[in-house]
C-alpha positions in Angstrom: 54.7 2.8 28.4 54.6 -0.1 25.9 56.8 -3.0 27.4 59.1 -3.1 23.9 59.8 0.5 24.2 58.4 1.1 20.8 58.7 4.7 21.7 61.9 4.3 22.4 63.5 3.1 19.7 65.2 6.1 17.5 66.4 5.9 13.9 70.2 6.0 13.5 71.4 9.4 12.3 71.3 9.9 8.7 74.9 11.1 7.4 75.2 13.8 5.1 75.2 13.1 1.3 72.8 10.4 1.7 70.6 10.0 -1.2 66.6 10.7 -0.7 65.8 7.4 -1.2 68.3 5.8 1.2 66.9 8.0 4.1 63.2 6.7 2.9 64.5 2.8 3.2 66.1 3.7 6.2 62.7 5.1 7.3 60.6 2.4 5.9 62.9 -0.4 7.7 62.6 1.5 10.9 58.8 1.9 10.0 57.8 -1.7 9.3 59.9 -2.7 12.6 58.4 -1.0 14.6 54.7 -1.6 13.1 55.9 -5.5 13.6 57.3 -4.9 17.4 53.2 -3.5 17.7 51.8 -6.4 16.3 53.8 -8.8 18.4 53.1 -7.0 21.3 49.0 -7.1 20.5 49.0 -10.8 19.8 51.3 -11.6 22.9 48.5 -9.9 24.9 45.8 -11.6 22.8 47.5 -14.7 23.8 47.7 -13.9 27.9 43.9 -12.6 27.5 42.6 -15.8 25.8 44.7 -18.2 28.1 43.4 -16.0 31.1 39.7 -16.5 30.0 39.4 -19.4 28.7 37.8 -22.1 31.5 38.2 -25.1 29.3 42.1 -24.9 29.5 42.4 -25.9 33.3 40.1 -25.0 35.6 41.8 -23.2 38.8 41.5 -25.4 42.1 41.4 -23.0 44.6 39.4 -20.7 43.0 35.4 -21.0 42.6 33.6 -18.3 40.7 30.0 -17.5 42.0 27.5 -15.4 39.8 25.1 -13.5 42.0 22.3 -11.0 42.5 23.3 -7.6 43.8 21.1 -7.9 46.7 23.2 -10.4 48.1 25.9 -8.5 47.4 24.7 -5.1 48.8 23.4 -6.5 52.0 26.8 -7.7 53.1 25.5 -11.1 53.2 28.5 -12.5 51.1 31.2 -10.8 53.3 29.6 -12.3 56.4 29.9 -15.7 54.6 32.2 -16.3 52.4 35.6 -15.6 54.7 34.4 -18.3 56.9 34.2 -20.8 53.9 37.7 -19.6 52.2 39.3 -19.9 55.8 37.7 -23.5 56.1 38.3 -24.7 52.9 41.5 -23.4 51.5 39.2 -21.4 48.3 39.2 -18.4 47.2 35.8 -17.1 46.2 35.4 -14.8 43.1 32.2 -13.1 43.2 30.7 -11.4 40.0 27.8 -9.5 41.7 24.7 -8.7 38.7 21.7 -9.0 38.1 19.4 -12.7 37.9 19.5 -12.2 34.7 23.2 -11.5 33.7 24.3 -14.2 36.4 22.3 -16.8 34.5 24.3 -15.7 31.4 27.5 -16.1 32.6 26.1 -19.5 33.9 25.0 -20.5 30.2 28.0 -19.5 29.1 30.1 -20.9 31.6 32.3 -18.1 32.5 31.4 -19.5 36.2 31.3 -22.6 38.3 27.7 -22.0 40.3 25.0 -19.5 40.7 22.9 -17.6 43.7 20.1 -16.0 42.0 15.8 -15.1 42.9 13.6 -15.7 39.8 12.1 -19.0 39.9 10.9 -19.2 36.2 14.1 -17.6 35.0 16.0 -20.3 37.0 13.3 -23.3 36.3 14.2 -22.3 32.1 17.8 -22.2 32.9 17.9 -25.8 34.2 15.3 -27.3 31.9 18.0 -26.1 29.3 20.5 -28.1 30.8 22.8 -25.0 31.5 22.4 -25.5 34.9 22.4 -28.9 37.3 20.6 -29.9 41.6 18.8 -26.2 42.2 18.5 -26.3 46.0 16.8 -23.5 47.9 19.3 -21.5 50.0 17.1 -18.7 51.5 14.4 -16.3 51.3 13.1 -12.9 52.2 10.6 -10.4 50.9 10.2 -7.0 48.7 9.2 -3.9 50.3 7.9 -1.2 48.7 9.8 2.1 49.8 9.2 6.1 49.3 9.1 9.4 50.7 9.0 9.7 54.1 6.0 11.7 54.5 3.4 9.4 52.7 1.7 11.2 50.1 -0.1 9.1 48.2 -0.9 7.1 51.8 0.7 4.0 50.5 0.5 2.1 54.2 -2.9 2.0 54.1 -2.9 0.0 50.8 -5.2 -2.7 50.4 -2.2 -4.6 49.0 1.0 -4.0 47.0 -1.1 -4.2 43.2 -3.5 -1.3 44.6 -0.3 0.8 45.9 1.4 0.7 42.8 -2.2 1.4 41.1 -2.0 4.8 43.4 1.9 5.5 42.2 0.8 5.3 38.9 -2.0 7.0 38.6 -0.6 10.1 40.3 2.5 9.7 37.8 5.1 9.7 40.6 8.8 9.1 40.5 9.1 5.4 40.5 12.8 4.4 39.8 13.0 0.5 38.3 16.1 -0.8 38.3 15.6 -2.0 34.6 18.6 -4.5 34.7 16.5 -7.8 33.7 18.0 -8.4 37.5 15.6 -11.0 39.8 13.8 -7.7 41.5 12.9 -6.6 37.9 11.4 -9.5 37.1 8.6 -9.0 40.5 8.7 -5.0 39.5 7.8 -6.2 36.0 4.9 -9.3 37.4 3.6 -7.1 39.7 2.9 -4.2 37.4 1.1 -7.0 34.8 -0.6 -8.6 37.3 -2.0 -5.1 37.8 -3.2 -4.4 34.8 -0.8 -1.5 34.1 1.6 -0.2 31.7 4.7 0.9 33.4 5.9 3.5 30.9 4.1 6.5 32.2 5.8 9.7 32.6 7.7 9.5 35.5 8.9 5.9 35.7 12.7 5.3 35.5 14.4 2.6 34.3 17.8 3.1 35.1 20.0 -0.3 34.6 21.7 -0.1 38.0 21.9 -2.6 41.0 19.9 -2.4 44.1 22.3 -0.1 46.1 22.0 2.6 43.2 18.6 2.5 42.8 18.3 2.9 46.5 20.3 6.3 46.2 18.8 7.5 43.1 14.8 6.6 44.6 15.9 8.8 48.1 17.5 11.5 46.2 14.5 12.2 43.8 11.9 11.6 46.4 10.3 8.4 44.6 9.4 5.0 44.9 10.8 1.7 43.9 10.4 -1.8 44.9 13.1 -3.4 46.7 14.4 -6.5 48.5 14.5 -6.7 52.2 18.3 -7.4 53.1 19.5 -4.3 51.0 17.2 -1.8 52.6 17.9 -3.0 56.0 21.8 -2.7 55.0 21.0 0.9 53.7 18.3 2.4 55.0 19.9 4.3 58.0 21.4 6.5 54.8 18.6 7.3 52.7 15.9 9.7 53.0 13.5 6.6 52.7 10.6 5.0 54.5 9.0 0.9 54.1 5.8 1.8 52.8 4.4 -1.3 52.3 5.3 -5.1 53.1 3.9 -8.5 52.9 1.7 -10.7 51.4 2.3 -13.5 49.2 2.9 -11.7 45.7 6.1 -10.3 47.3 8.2 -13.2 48.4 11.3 -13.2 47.6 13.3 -17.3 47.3 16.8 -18.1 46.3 18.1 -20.6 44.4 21.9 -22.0 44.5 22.4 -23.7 41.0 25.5 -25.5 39.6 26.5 -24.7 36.3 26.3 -28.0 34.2 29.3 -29.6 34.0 29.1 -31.4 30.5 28.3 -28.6 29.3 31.5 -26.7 30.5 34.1 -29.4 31.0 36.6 -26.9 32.3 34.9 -25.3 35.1 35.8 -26.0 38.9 32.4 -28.0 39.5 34.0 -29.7 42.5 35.0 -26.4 44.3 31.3 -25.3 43.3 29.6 -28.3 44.7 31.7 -27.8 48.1 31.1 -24.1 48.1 27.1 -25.3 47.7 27.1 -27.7 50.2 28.9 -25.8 52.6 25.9 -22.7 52.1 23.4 -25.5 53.1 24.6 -27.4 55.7 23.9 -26.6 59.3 27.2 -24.2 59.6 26.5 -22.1 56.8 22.3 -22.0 57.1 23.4 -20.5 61.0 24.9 -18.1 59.4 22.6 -17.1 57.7 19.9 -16.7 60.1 22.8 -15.1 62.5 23.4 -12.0 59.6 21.5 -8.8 61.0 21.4 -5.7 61.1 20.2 -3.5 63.8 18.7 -7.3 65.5 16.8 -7.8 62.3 17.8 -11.0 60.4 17.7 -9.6 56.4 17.4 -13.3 54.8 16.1 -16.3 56.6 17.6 -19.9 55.9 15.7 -22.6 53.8 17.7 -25.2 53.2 15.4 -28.3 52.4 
């Protein structure tokens, strides 16, 4: 209901003998009230919205806003974290969880305080722009290369992750990309260049979802995508899904904690970013790290230098 009762608001009974055009004013004035009573209304919540997003008023203490890839997300990495930071510190963490790509955005555009994020050239451009400030290496895992559980196209006995994708496409197999300019698009993307391949065949899907969804969608058509480690060790005990191939240099997996440049955005919470950064590398929060598992596996490994 609209807080000035706009609806509410009923024209005075109109008495018997008055003229036509005296009921017409009297509906006009009750017209252009209550199309002014609308237009207040709109530019009062114009107002709230603007004040509520606009970082370079004031810059909110206790609150530090953290851009970050799905993966971390997914894995449950953040919600093994971040309470035992908040708890210490007194700071609320608000976590926008996205794609590498979309996190640098709202970096650029400082719409938050500090990123976590996992392609190195992406991030080396972002802070030779001077968008972001001190890049420190937080962690690392891998991608694995998951698919039916049966094997068809053999894929463990790869001679490396470039020939298995070589087999997927060639066969013109489901292969769901998550299509979301996110960090693991980025390898999808590398790998299937440094390939030599085209990746719009047939029965490749590029679906602009996060790393959880594609997860689903790959186990429920019986294809293949590329993934990181830490989600499909938080998800794998629910899919229909098996690792069908791992290691090797090409699919290493590093992230990067970056603080968004304060000069450039004066009115972000750069000291509640720089504590939440420094807190994630010291010895307390790189433990915890290597302590986050899932049935005994660790799904990131600290890397703090």
């Amino acid at each position: 209901m609209n807080p000035f009762k706009i609806d509410g608001l009923d024209r005075e009974p109109i008495k018997t003998g008055t003229s036509l055009a005296t009921q017409q004013l009297t509906a006009l004035t009750h017209h252009q009230l209550q199309e002014a009573l609308i237009t207040m209304n709109r530019l009062l919540l114009l107002f709230i919205l603007l004040f509520a997003l606009s970082g370079s008023l004031q810059a909110n203490p206790q609150v530090v806003r953290l851009a970050t890839t799905t993966s971390t997300y997914n894995s449950g990495l953040l919600g093994h974290l971040l309470p035992h930071f908040e708890k210490q510190h007194g700071i609320t963490v608000q976590v926008l969880s996205v794609g590498t790509g979309q996190a640098l955005k709202l970096g650029q555009d400082g719409d938050v305080d500090l990123v976590i994020t996992h392609a190195p050239v992406a991030e080396e451009a972002f802070v030779e722009a001077g968008h972001g400030i001190e890049p420190r290496s937080l962690m690392y895992n891998d991608y694995v290369l998951v698919g039916p559980k049966n094997d068809p196209l053999n894929l463990e006995q790869a001679e490396g992750i470039l020939d298995a994708l070589e087999k997927i496409h060639q066969r013109n197999r489901v292969f769901v990309s998550r299509g979301d300019d996110s960090g693991t698009h980025k390898k999808e993307l590398e790998l299937w260049e440094l390939a030599g391949l085209q990746p719009g065949f047939r029965n490749y899907r590029a679906v602009g979802q996060g790393m959880g969804r594609v997860l689903t969608m790959t186990s429920e058509m019986k294809g293949y995508t590329l993934t990181d480690r830490g989600t499909w060790l938080a998800m794998r005990s629910r899919l229909d899904l098996a690792l069908l191939y791992e290691g090797g240099i090409d699919l290493a997996n590093p992230y990067q904690v970056i603080l968004v440049n304060p000069q450039r955005h004066p009115g972000i919470n750069h000291r509640g970013a720089r504590l939440l950064r420094d807190w994630l590398l010291s010895e307390t929060g790189q433990a915890l790290i290597n302590g986050f598992t899932v049935d005994d596996e660790p799904l990131f490994f600290a890397d703090a230098n």
